[in-house]
N, C-alpha and C positions, 0 to 999 in steps of 0.2 A: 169653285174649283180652280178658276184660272187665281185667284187671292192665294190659296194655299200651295201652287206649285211657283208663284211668285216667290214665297216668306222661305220655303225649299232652298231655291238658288240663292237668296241673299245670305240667309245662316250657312250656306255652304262658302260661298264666297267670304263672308266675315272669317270663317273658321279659318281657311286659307290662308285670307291678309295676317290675322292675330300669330297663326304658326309662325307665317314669315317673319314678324317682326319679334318673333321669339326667340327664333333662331339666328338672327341678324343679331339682337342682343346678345344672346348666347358668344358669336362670334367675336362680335366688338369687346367684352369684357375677356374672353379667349386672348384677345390680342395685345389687350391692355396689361393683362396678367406678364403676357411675354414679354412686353417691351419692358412693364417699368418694375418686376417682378425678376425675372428670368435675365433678360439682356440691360438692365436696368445699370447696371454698371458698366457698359460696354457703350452705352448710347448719352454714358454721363461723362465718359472721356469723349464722347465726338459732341461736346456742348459747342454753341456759335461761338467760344470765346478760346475754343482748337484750332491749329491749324496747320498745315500739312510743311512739313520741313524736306527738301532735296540736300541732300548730301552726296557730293561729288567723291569719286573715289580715282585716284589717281591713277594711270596704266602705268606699268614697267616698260622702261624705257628701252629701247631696240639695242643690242647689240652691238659691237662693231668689230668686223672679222677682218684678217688679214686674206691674202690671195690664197691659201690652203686653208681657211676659215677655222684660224688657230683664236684664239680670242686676244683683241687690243683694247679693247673696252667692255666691261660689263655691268653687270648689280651684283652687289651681293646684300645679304639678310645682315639690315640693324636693328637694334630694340631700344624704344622709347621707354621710359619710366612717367607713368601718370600719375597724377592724385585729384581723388574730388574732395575738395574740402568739407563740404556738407557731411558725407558717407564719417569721413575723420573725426571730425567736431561733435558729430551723433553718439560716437563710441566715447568721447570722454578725453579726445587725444589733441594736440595740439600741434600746430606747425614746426613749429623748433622740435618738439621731441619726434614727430617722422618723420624730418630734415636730416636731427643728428642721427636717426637708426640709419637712413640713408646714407648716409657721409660715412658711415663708418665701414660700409659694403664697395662703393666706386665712391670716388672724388667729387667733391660739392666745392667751389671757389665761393667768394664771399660775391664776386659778380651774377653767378649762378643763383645763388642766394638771392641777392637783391631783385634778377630778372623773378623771378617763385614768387615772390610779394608784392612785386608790384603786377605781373599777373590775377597773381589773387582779389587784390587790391580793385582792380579793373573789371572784373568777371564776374559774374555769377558765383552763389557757394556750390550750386551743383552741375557747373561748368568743369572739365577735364582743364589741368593743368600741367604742364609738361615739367618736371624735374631732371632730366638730364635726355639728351637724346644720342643715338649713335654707340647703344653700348654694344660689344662683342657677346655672343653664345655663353661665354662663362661667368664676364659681370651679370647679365640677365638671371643665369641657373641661380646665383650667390640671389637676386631679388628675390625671383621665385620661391627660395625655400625660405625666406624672412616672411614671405606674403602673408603669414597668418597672422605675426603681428604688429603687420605695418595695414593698419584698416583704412580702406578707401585708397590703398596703391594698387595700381596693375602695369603690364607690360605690355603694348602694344608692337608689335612686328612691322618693318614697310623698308622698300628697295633704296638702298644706295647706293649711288654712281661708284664703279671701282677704275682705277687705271693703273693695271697690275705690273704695266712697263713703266712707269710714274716719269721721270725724264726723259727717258728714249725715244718714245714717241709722239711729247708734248705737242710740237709745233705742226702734223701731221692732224691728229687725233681733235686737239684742241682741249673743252672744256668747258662746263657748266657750270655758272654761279646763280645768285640770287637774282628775281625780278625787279627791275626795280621801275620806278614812276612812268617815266618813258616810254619800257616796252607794255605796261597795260594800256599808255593812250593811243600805239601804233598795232597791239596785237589784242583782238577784243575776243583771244580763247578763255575761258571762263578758270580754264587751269589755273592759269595765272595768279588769279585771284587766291588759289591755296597755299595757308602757310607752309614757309620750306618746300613750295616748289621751286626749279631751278630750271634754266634752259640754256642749249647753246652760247657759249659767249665768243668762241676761237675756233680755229678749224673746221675738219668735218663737221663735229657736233654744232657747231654754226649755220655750215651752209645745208647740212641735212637736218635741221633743227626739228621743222614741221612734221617730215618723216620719221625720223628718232622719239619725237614725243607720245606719236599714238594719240586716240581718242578716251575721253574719260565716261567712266561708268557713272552710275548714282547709285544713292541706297537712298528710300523714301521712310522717313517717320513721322511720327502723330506728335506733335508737339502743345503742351497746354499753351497758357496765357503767360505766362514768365518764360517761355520757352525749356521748359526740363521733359525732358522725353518721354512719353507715354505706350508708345505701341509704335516696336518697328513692324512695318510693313513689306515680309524679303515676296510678299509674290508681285512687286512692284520694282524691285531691285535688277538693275541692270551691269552686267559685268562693264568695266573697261575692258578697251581691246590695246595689245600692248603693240608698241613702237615697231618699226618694220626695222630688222636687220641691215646693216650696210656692210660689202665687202671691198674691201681694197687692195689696191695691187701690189701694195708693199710684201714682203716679206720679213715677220717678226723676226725671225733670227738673225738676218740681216741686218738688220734696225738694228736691233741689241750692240751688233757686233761693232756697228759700226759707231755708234754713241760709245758703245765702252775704249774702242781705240780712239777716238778722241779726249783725251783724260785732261782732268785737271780745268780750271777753271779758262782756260785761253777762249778767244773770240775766233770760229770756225764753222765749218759746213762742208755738208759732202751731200752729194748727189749721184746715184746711179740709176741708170736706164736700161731698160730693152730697145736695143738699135731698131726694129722694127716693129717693136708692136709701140713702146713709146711707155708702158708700162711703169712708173716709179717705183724701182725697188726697192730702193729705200731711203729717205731723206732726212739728215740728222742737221741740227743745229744747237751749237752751243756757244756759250753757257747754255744750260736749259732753266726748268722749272718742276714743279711736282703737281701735276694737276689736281691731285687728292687734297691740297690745301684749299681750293674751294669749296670745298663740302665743310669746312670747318668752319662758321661765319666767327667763331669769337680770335681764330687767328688768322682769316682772311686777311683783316686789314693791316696786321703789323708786318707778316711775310710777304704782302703784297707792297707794300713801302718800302721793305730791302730789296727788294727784286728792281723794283726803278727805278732803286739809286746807284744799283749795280753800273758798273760803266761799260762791262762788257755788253751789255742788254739783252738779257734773257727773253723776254717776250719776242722781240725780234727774230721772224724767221730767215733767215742769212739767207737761205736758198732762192728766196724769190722775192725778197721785201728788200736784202740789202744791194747795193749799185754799188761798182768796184771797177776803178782800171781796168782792162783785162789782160796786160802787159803783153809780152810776148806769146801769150796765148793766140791773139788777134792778126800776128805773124802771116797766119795759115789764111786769112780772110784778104790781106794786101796782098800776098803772092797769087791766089786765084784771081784776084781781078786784074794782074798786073797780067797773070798769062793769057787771061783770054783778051786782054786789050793789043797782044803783040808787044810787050812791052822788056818782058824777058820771056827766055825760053828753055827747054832744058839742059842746057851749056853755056847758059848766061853765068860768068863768072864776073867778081867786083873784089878789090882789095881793102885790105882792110887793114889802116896801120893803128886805128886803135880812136880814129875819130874820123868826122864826114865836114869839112867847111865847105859853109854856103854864105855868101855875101859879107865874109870876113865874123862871121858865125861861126863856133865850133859846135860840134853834137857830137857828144861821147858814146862808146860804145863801153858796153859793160866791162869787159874786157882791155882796159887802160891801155897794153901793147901791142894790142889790137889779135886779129885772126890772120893775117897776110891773104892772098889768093883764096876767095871761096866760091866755091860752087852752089847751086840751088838746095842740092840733101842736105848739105853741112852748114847751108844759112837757118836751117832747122835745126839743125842737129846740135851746132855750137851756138845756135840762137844769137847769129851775127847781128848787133843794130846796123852796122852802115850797111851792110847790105841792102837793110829794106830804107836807111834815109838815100841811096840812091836810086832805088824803088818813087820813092815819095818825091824826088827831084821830077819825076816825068810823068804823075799819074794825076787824073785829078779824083778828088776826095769823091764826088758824086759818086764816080763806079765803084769806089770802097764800099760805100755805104751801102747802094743799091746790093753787091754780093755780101755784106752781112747781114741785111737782111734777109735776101735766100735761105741763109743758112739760122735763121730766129733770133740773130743779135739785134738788140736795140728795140723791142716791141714785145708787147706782153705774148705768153703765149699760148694763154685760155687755158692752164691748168685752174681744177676745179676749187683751189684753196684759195681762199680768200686773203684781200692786200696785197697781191704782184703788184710788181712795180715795173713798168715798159723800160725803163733806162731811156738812152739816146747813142745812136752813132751819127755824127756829125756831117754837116753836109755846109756849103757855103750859103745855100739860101737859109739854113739852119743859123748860121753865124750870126749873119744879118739880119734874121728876122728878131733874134731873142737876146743879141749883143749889139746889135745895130755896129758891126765892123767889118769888116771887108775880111777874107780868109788870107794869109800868108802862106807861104811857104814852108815858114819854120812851123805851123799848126800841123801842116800834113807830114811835115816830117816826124811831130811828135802822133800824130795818128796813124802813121803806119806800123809803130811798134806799141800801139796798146794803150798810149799815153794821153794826156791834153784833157778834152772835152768828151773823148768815151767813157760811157759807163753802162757798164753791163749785171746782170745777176748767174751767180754761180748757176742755175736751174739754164738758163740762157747758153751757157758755155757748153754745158751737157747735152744740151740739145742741139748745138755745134758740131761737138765731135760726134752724135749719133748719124746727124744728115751725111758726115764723111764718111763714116765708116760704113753706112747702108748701101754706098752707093749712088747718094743723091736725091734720095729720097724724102720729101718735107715730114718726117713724122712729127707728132706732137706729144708731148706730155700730158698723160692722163694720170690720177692716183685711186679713182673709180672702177674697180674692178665689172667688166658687162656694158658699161656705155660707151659707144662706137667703138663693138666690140670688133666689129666687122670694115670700119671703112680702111678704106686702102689710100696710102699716102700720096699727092700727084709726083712725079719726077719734078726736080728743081733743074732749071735751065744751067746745067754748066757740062763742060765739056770731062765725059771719063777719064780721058789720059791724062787732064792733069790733077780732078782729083787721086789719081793712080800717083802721081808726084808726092802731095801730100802726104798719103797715105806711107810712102817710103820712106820720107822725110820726117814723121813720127817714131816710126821704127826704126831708124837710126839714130834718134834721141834719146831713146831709154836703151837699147842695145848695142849701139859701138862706144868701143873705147871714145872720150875725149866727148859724149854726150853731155848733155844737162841733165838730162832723166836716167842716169846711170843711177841712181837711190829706188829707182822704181823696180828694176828688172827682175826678172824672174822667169823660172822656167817650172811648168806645171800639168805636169804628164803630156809634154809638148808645145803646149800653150803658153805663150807670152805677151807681153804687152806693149802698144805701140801708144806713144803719148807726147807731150809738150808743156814744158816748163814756163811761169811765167812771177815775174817778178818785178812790181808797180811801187812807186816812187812815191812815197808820201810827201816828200820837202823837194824842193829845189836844191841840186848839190852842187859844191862853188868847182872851178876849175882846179884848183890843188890836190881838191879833194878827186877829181874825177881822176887826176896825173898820178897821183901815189896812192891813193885812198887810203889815207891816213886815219878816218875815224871809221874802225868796224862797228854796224849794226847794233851788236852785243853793247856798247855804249853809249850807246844811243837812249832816251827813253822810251820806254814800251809804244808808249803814242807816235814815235816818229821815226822808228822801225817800217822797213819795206812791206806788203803787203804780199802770202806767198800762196801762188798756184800752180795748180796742175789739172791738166785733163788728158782722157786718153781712155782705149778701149780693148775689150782685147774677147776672143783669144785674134793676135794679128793676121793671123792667114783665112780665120774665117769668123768675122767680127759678130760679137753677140752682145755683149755690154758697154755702155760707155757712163764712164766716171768725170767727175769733177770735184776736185777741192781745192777749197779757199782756208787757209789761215790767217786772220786780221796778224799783222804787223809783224808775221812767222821770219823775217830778214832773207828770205830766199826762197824762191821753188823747190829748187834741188832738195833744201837741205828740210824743210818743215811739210810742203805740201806733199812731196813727189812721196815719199817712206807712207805716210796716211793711206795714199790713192793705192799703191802697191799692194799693201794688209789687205784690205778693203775692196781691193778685185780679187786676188786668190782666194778668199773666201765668198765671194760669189761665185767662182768658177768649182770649189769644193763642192758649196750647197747644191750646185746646178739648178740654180732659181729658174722655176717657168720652164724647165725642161720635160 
């Protein structure tokens, strides 16, 4: 009994185990069927000899808005022409015969050409090759409807840089070129590494480079063993995120207006400001350039070799990079420090026969037969020299210096574009330290009218006449529209009544008869302009010259022509804007600076910028 209920359990248990490993077969050839059957071609592209390719996808690059967020920079849609050779050669078709169908659609150079083969030449046959890049919406269409018999061409889409103001706002905006060796051993963003990407080289797009470029996406594929594509993979594909906008304080129309009245190829700059917020509204330097020539690498390097040979210097941003005399502009910086040292006062009068000797020295005043009896408004106003060489007879240079710096001469002044240049206002330890000479007499005499060892930047002077006309207030130049949106400027230590002096003595330069700024004036539903003329001395001129002046400017060569400015701000009874221009070698204030700065505030005061 107990024998037969034993043989029971085991034939039951046998029949069990046998089922199981029936059905376990059953499943394993189940399995085998799918993989090498069913998925059998899907698991024969993922062989160990596959393997997974990242492909980076560029972001579109951010933006760049003026202070009403009009656009100064953008993208816009270009079209690549591709060909795989392989896809071509399979059809029966050859390079030169889908080259010349090409060429007969958009323009093929014989450089173009050569770049196509020796690509080829280099690459893979089922490698993508690029045959022309950067075409417009209608060369493209002209591809498109060829596509069916040009086999193995397509047209790829991707963003490029625009700069729809192209020289007006060159030196502002800046500009992107190609990467080259250098920036992949200091910037190790993988972008980098993508053909035809480009990044900041000048300007904003410089100093907001990292911002402007954005983070990049990928796109992941199955790539075999020669590397030709097998399986893209988009549920592993990650967008790029694009470039963060920047806005700036400029005003485009302004811009514009202000590049277009500077015409003609002459060496210039202009600068204006908000007296209180410090805002650049707009900063033009010329000659300029066309930023959109960097985006062309095959005529990069030939327009970029004219532009350096230029002698005006295009690259050159005049407004904060170039250093200048500030002639009688700096006028207004020796009279403040002379008034608060006691040294004149507002009835201080000095004659004037048309020269100032000192130690059997003579110093000329502009003015050959001089000004006779002048008082303090009209040492501004007729922009007397001896007035201020008797100024300079009793002052020492220290307290010049120390009051132009108050006022932002002689020191950078943290605006956010790159390559200011701090200039210098002169001091005797200064002398001494970087000439190893002791300071004279005749130095201060030449420094109290703008002359000697000063050198200043037009952006400098602007931010000069803003502190006067504020009030005394230190603002600062910003071109970043939102940062330190808020902070408030400290008072600068000088006394109101005589910037009140000043302030008078502007306004009697551009508005009474027998001014230097009479090219400036204007009247504009009220509003006028209170400013100062200034006019810097490239040569040394002999005494003959100074007694008849015999040789005018106009005859001169261009290189050894006066240097001609203006500043000033307006409207004068309740100041809102202040200007600055420089003309290289203009032969006068009055007559090149002063008419520029004039245009160039009524049309601020039209636009009502920032209002």
């Amino acid at each position: 009994m107990r024998d037969a209920e034993l043989l029971n359990i085991f034939t039951r248990r046998s029949f069990l185990i046998a089922t199981g490993e029936v059905l376990l077969f059953i499943a394993l050839v189940a399995r085998l069927w799918q993989l090498q059957i069913r998925q059998g071609d899907k698991f024969g592209r993922l062989s160990d000899k596959n393997s997974i390719r990242v492909k980076l996808l560029p972001p579109p690059r951010g933006n760049i808005l003026d202070r009403d967020d009009r656009l100064l920079v953008g993208n816009r849609n270009v079209y690549d022409v591709m060909m795989i050779p392989e896809e071509m050669i399979s059809r029966g078709f050859t390079v030169d015969e889908v080259l010349t169908r090409i060429g007969s659609i958009v323009d093929l150079s014989q450089k173009d050409k050569d770049r196509i083969y020796a690509d080829i030449k280099r690459k893979r046959a089922f490698f993508p090759v690029m045959v022309k890049g950067g075409l417009s919406w209608a060369e493209m269409s002209k591809i498109q409807v060829e596509n069916l018999s040009l086999p193995g061409v397509y047209v790829e889409e991707r963003a490029m840089r625009h700069y729809p103001y192209s020289e007006a706002g060159a030196h502002v905006v800046g500009y992107v070129a190609a990467v080259e060796e250098r920036d992949l051993r200091e910037d190790k963003d993988p972008l980098l590494n993508m053909p035809g990407f480009k990044i900041g080289r000048a300007g904003m797009e410089k100093v907001k480079d990292m911002s402007l470029r954005g983070g990049s996406g990928e796109e992941v594929q199955l790539v075999n063993a020669v590397g030709r594509v097998v399986e893209d993979m988009p549920d592993k594909k990650r967008a790029p995120v694009p470039g963060a906008n920047l806005r700036l304080t400029v005003d485009s129309r302004l811009q514009k207006y202000a590049s277009d009245r500077i015409t003609g190829d002459r060496a210039a700059t202009a600068v204006v400001m908000d007296v209180f917020s410090g805002d650049v509204l707009a900063m033009v330097s010329t000659p300029s350039f066309d930023p959109n020539i960097f985006l062309d690498e095959d005529k990069t390097v030939e327009e970029f070799n004219n532009l350096i040979k230029n002698p005006h210097k295009p690259f050159l941003n005049k407004s904060i990079e170039g250093l200048y005399s500030p002639g009688s502009t700096f006028k207004m910086m020796t009279a403040l420090a002379a008034l608060e040292k006691g040294i004149i006062n507002p009835s201080t009068r000095f004659f004037c026969p048309g020269f100032f000797e000192n130690n059997k020295q003579k110093y000329w005043c502009w003015r050959p037969k001089g000004h006779g009896l002048v008082d303090f408004d009209h040492s501004l106003a007729f922009s007397c020299d001896v007035y201020y060489y008797n100024i300079a007879s009793q002052i020492d240079m220290d307290d010049v210096q120390d009051m132009a710096h108050r006022f932002g001469l002689g020191q950078s002044t943290g605006i956010e574009l790159p390559n200011e240049r701090a200039g210098q206002v002169p001091s005797r330890r200064w002398k001494s330290n970087y000439r190893a000479e002791r300071w004279y007499v005749g130095d201060m005499i030449n420094a109290a009218i703008g002359q000697g060892f000063t050198l200043v930047s037009p952006l400098q002077l602007c931010v000069m006449v803003a502190r006067i006309a504020n009030g005394g207030y230190a603002v600062e130049p910003r071109v970043i529209k939102g940062e330190h949106e808020n902070k408030i400027a400290p008072k600068i230590t000088v006394n109101e009544t005589h910037l009140g002096m000043i302030r008078r003595g502007m306004f009697r330069t551009v508005n009474d008869e027998g001014g230097t700024g009479q090219t400036a004036r204007f009247v504009l539903n009220g509003a006028r302009m209170s400013g100062k003329t200034g006019t810097t001395q490239v040569r040394s001129l002999s005494a003959s010259e100074h007694a008849d002046g015999r040789i005018a400017q106009s005859d001169l060569p261009w290189h050894l022509r006066n240097h001609a400015l203006f500043v000033g701000y307006a409207p004068s009874d309740n100041p809102r804007y202040a200007v600055a221009v420089l003309v290289e070698h203009g032969a006068s204030g009055s007559g090149a600076a002063a008419p520029l700065a004039r245009d160039i505030m009524k049309k601020t005061l039209e636009l009502g910028v920032g209002a």
